[in-house]
C-alpha positions as CSV (number, residue, x, y, z in Angstrom):
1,X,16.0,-12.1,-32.4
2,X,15.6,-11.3,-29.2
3,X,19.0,-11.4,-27.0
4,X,17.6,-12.8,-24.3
5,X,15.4,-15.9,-23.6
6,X,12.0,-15.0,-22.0
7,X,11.2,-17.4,-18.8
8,X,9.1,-17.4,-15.9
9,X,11.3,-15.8,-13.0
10,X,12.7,-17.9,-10.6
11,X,14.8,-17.4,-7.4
12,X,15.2,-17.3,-3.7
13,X,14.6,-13.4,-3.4
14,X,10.8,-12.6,-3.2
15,X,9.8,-8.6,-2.4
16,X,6.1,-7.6,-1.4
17,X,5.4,-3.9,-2.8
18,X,1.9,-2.4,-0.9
19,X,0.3,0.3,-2.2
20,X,-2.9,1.3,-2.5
21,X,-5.5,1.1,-5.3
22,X,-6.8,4.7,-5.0
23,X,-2.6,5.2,-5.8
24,X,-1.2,8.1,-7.9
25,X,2.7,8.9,-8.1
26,X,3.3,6.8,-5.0
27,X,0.7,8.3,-2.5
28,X,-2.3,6.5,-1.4
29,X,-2.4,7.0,2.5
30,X,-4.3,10.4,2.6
31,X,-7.1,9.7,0.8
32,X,-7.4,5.4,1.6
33,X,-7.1,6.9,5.5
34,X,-10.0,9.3,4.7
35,X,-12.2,6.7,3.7
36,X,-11.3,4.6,6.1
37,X,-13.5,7.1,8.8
38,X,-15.7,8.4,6.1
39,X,-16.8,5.3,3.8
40,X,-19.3,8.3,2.7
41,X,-16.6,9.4,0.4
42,X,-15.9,6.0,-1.3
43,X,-16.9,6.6,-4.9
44,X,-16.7,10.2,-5.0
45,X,-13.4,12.3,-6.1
46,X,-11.5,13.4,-3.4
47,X,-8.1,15.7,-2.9
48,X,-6.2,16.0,-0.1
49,X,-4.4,19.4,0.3
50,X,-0.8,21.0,0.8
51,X,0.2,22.7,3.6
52,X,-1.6,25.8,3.7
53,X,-4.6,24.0,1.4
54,X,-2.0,25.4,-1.5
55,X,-2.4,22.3,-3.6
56,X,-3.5,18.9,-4.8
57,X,-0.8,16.3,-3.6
58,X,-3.1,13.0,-3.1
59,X,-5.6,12.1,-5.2
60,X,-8.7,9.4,-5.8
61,X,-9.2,7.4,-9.3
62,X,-12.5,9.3,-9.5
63,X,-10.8,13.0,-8.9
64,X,-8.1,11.9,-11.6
65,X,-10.8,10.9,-13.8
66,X,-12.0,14.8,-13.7
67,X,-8.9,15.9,-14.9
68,X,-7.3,16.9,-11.3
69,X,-3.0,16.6,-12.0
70,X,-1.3,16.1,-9.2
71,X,0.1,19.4,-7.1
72,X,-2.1,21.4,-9.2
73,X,-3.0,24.6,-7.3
74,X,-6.3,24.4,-5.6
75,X,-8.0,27.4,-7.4
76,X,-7.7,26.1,-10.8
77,X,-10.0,22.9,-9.8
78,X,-12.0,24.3,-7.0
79,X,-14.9,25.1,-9.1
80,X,-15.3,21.3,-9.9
81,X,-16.1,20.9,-5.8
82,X,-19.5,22.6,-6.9
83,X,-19.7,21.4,-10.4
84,X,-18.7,18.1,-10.1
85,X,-19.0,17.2,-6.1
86,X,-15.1,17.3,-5.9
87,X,-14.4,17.0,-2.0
88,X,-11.4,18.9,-1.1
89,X,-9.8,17.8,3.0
90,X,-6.3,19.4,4.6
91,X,-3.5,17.3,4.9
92,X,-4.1,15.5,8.2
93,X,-0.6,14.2,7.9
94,X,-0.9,12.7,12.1
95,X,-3.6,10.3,11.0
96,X,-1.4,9.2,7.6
97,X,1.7,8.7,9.5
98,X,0.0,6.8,12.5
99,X,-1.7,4.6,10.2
100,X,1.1,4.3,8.0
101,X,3.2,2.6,11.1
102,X,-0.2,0.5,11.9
103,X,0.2,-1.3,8.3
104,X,4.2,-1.8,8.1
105,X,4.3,-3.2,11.5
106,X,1.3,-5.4,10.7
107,X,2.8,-6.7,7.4
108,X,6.2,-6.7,8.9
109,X,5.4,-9.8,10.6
110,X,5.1,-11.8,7.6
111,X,8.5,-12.0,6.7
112,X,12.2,-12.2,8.2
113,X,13.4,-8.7,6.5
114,X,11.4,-5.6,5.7
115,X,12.3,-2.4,3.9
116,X,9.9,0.3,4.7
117,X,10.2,2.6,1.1
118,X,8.0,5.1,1.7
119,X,5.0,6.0,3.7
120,X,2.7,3.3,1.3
121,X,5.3,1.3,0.0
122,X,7.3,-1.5,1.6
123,X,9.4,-4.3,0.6
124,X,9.3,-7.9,2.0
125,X,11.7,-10.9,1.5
126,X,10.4,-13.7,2.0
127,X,13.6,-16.0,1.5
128,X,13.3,-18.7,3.7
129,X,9.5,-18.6,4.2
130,X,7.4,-21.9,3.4
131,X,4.1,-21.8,1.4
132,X,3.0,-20.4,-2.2
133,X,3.7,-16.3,-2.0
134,X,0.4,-15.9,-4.2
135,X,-1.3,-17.4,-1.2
136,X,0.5,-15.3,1.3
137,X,-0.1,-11.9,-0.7
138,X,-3.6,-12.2,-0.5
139,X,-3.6,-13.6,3.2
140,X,-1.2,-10.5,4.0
141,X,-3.8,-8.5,2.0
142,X,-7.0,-9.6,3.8
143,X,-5.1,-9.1,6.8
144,X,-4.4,-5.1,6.3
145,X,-8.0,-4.7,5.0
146,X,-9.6,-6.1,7.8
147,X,-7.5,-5.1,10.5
148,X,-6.7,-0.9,9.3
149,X,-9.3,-0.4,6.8
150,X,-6.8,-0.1,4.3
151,X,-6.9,-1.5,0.6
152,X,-3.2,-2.6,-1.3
153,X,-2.0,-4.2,-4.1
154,X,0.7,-6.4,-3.8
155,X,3.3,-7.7,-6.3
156,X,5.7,-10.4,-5.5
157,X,8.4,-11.4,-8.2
158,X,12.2,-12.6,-7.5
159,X,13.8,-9.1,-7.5
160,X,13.1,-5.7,-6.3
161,X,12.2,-4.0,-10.2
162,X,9.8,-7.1,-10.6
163,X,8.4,-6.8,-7.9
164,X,7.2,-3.0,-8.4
165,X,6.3,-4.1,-11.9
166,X,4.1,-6.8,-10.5
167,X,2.2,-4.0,-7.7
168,X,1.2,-1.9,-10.7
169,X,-0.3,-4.8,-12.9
170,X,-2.1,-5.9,-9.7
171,X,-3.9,-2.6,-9.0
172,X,-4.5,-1.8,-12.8
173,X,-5.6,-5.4,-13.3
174,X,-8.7,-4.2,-10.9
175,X,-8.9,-0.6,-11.8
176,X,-8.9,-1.0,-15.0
177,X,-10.7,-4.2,-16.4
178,X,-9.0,-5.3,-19.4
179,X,-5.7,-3.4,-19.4
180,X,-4.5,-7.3,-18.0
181,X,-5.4,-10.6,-17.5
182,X,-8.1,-10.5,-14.4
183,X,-6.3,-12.7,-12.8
184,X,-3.4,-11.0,-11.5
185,X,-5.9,-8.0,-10.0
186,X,-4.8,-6.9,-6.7
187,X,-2.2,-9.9,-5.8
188,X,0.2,-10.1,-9.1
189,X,3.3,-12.7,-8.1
190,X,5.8,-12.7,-12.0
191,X,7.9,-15.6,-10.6
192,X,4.8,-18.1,-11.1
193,X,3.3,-17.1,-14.6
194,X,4.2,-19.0,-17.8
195,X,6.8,-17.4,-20.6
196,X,3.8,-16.4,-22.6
197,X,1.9,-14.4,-19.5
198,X,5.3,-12.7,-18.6
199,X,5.7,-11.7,-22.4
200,X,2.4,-11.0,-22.5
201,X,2.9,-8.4,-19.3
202,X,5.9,-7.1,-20.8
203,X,4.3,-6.2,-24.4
204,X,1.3,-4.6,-22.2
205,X,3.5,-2.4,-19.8
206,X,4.7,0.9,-21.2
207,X,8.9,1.5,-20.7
208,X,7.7,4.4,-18.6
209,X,5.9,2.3,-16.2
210,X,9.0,0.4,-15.0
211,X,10.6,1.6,-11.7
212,X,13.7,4.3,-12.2
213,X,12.7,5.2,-15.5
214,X,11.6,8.7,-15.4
215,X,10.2,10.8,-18.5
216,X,13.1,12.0,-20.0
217,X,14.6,8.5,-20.2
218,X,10.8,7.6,-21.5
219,X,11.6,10.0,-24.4
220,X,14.9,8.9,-25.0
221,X,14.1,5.3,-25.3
222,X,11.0,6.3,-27.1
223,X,13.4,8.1,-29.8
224,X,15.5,4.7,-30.0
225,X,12.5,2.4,-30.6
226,X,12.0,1.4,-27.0
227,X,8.1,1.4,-26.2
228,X,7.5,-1.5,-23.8
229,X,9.4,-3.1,-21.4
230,X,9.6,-6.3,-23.6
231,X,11.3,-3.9,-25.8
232,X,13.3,-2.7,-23.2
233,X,14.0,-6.4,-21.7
234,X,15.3,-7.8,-25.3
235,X,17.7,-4.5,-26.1
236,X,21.1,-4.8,-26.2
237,X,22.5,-4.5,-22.4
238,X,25.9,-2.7,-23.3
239,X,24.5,-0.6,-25.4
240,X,21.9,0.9,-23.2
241,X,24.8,1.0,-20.5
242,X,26.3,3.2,-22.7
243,X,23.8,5.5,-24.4
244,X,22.6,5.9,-20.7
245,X,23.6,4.6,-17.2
246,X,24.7,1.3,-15.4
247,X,21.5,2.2,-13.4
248,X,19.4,1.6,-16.7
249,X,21.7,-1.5,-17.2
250,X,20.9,-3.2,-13.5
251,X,17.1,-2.0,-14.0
252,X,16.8,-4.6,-17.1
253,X,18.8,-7.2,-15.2
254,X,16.6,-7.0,-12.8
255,X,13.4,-7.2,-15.1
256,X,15.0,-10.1,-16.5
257,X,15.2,-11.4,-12.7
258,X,18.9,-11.1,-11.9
259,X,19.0,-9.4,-7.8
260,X,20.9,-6.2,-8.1
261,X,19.5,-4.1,-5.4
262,X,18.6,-6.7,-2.4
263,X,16.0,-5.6,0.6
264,X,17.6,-2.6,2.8
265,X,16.1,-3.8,6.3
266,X,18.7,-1.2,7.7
267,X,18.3,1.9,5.7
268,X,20.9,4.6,6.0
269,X,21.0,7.2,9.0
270,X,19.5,10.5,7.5
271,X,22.5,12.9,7.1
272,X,19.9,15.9,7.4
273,X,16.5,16.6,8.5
274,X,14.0,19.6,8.3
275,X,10.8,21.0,9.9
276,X,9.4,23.6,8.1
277,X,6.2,25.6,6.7
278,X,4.5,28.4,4.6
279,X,2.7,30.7,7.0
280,X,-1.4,31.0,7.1
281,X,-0.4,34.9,6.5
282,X,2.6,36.9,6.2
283,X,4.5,37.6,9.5
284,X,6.7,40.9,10.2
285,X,7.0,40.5,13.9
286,X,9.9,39.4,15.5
287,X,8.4,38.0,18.4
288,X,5.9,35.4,16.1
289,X,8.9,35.0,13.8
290,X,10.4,33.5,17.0
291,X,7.9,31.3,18.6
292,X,7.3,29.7,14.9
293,X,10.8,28.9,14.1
294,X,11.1,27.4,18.0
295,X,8.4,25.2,17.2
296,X,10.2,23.9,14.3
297,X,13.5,23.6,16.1
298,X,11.5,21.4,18.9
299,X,10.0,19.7,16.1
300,X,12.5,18.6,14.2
301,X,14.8,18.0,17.9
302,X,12.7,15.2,19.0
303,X,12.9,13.8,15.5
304,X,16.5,13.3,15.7
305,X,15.9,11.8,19.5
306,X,13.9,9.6,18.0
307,X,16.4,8.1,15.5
308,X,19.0,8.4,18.1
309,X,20.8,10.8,16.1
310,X,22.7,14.1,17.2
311,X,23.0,17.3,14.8
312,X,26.5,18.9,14.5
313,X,25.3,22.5,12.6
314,X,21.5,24.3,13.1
315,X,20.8,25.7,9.6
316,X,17.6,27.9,9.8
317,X,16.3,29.8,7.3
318,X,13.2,32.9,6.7
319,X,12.0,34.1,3.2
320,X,9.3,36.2,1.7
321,X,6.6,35.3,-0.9
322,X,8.0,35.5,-4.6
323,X,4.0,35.1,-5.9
324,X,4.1,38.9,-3.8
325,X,5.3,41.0,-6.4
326,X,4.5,43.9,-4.3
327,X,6.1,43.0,-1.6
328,X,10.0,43.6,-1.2
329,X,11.8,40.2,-1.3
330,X,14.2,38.6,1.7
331,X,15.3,35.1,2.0
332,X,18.3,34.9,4.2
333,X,19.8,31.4,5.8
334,X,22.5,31.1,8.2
335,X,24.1,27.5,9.7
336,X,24.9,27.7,13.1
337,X,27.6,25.2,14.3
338,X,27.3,23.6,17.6
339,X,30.2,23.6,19.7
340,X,29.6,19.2,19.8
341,X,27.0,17.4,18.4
342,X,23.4,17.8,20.3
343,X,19.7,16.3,19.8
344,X,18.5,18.4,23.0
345,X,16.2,20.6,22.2
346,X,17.7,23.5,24.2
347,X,20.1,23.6,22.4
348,X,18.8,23.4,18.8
349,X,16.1,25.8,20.2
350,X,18.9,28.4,21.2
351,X,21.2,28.1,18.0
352,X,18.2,28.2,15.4
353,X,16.9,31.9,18.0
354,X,19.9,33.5,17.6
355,X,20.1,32.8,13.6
356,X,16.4,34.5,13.7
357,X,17.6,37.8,15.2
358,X,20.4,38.1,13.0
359,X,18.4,37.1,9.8
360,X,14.8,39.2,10.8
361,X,14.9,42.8,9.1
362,X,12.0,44.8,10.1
363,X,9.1,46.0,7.3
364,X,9.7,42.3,5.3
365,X,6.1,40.1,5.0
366,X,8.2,36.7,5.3
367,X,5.9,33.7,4.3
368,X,8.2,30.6,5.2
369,X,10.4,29.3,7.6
370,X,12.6,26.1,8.4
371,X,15.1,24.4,10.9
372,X,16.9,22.0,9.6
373,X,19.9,19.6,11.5
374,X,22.6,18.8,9.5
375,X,26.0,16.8,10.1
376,X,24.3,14.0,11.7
377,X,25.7,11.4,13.7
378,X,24.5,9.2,15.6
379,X,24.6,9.8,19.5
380,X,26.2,7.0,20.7
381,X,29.2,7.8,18.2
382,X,30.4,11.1,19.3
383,X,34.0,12.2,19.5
384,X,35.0,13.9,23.0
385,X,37.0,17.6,23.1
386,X,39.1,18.7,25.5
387,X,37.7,22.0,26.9
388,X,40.3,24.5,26.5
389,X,38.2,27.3,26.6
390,X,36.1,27.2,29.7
391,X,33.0,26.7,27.9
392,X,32.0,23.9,30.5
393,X,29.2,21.7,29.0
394,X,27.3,24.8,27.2
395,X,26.8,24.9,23.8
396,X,26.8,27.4,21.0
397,X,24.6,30.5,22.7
398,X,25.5,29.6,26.5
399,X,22.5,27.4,26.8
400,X,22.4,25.6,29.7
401,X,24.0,22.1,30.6
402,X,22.9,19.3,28.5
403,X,20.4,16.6,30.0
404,X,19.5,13.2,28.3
405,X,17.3,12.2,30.8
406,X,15.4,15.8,30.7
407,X,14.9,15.2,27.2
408,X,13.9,11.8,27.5
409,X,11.4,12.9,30.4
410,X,10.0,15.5,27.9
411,X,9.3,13.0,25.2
412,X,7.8,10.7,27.9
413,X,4.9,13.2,28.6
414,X,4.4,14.3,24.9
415,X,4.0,10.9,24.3
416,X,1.2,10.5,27.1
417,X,-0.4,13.6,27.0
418,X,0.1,14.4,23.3
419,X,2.5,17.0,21.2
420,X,3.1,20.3,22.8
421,X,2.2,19.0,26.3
422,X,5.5,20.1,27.7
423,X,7.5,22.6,25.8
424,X,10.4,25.5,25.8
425,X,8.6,28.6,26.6
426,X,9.4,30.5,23.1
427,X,7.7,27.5,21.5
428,X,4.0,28.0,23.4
429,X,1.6,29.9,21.5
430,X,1.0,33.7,22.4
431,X,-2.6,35.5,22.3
432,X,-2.5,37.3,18.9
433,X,0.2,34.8,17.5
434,X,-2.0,32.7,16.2
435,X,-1.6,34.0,12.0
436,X,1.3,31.9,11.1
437,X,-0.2,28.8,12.1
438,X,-1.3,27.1,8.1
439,X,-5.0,26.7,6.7
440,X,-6.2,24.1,7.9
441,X,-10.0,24.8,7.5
442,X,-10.9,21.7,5.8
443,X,-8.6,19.0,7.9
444,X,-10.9,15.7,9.4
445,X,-10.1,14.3,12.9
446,X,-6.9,12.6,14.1
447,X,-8.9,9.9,15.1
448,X,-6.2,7.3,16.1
449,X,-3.5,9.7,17.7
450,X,-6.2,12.2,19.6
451,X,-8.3,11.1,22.4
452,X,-10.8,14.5,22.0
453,X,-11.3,13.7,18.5
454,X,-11.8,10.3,18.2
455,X,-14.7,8.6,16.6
456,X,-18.0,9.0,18.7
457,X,-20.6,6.4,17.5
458,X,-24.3,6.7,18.8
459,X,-27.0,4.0,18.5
């Protein structure tokens, strides 16, 4: 006997998951935005890159279906770009983030409260909101297609666990005749489907599939007799609280449509952030080493600017390749504190130098470097210091006085006249520095965010 009773899902709480259909492990921006300005390459397998053109981290159905895993390294599959017609492109990740914004803001507007996930995943709730959601989804759907370029799946179902459940059945529905009922292909809503479809959905779905559970639990539950999520829905509660985690234990409530995670509209201020990159080719100089790591700290500066956040230490680190056996091996980090909390990027700039010169030894091939802020706050919450010491308004290295509205003019310009327009010094690019900079060989245009790259049509 099953311990609990299986019923169509029913409440005020309705989330929206969009993803796309070429999805795999939660990506579907770089290769969907690909397609979007080369429809050439609908159909045909397609990777997108790491940094560097290291690895596979976004992949289509078709490039899955050639046995492609996700972050495999490129030169294990790159013979299948002349034996099977597998196109390989560089991250473009200006065009996936500008696009990305393009669709949340766009589906935003549907609904009172969003929760942006992740790059291609948002949540909406539509409490409140008149009309069948079913009719919504695929108006919301339509919408993103039409206006972007962009295919989703959406799920809608009473809690946020349902909800995912209901994305995945919507774009396997339609990839995968068969694996369930055609009619939930690309919209899916589980609060509006009889006992016997939701059962039915359940039996179908393996335990894996379901949001939080990850494959060791897979095993575990495996091990215990757990295969589906109906067999994970009609297990004992307590028990599985037990034998694993309260998370497991809200996970089935929420299957069984109890709200125990509602929509974050007002996710969490960061309490880090990081800039950082493997090098096109090793760099011993400590003048590159520099200008790399200064690009990063102006990076990952205007980042925090633009959450309105201030960093209170600089931690900055250099290392060498361990895949260079022959190379000797160096990977030093130092955190520099800031004498108060700073997003201005003369200052980050200054702290994140200094760490540089103390860290570079000479004769070392480093590969990778980062800056990354840590101790957040946000700006606007900042405790004042007496200053007993003289230090005046500078900062950790004796950089000079702090100006918002500098800042603020800086961002302005970059804004207008695109990254890297206006920039500390150390950060510009110097002739003959130009080896760090990452592979890019195979990247497509930034055809939204660039004015000298965008699409040129001729009739």
């Amino acid at each position: 006997m099953p311990l609990w009773r299986l019923e169509p899902c029913a409440g005020k709480l309705a989330c929206t998951v969009l993803r796309g259909e070429h999805a795999g492990n939660g990506v579907f921006l770089p290769d969907s935005c690909e397609r979007v300005f080369r429809p050439a390459l609908i159909g045909k397998p397609v990777v997108v890159l790491s940094n560097n053109d290291g690895a596979c981290i976004a992949r289509s159905n078709e490039a899955k279906d050639l046995g492609v895993k996700m972050a495999q390294p490129w030169f294990q599959v790159r013979h299948l770009e002349r034996e099977a017609g597998l196109v390989a492109l560089s991250a473009n990740f200006e065009l996936y983030g500008d696009m990305s914004s393009r669709m949340m803001s766009l589906v935003g507007a549907y609904a009172p409260r969003q929760e942006v996930y992740s790059i291609d995943e948002c949540f909406l709730d539509f409490d409140g909101v008149p009309g069948g959601l079913a009719v919504i989804g695929r108006a919301l759907r339509a919408q993103v297609l039409q206006w972007t370029g962009l295919p989703t799946s959406v799920g809608v179902g009473p809690t946020k666990t349902l909800a995912k459940l209901a994305n995945r059945v919507a774009k396997m529905a339609e990839r995968k005749p068969g694996s369930y009922d055609a009619r939930f292909a690309q919209v899916c809503h589980l609060g509006d489907v009889s006992p016997a479809d939701l059962r039915a959905v359940f039996q179908a779905t393996e335990v894996g599939a379901v949001w939080g559970v990850g494959r060791r639990m897979t095993a575990r539950l495996n091990e215990g007799g757990i295969h589906t999520v109906l067999d994970l829905v009609s297990a004992d509660v307590a028990t599985l609280r037990k034998q694993f985690s309260v998370v497991l234990e809200k996970t089935v409530l929420e299957l069984r449509g109890t709200v125990c995670m509602d929509v974050d509209h007002e996710p969490a201020a960061q309490q880090q952030m990081m800039c950082s990159r493997s090098f096109g080719a090793p760099v011993t100089d400590l003048s590159e080493l520099v200008e790399v790591v200064s690009q990063f700290a102006t990076r990952v500066a205007e980042k925090a600017r633009q959450q309105a956040a201030a960093a209170g230490s600089v931690h900055v680190f250099i290392t060498t390749s361990p895949h260079r056996r022959n190379d000797r091996q160096h990977s030093p980090s130092i955190t520099v504190p800031l004498v108060r909390p700073s997003a201005d990027t003369r200052v980050i700039l200054a702290a994140a130098v200094q760490a540089v010169r103390q860290m570079h030894r000479a004769g070392f091939n480093y590969a990778k470097a980062g800056v990354m802020l840590v101790d957040l706050q946000a700006q606007d919450q900042q405790q004042g210091e007496l200053d007993l010491f003289g230090t005046g308004a500078q900062g950790a290295a004796g950089h000079a006085m702090e100006s918002p509205r500098l800042m603020d003019a800086v961002d302005t310009l970059n804004r207008r006249f695109g990254k890297g327009a206006v920039s500390v010094a150390s950060a510009q690019h110097q002739r003959g520095h130009q080896q760090h900079a990452g592979r890019q060989s195979r990247r497509s245009p930034r055809s939204t965010t660039r004015l000298d790259e965008i699409v040129t049509v001729r009739a």
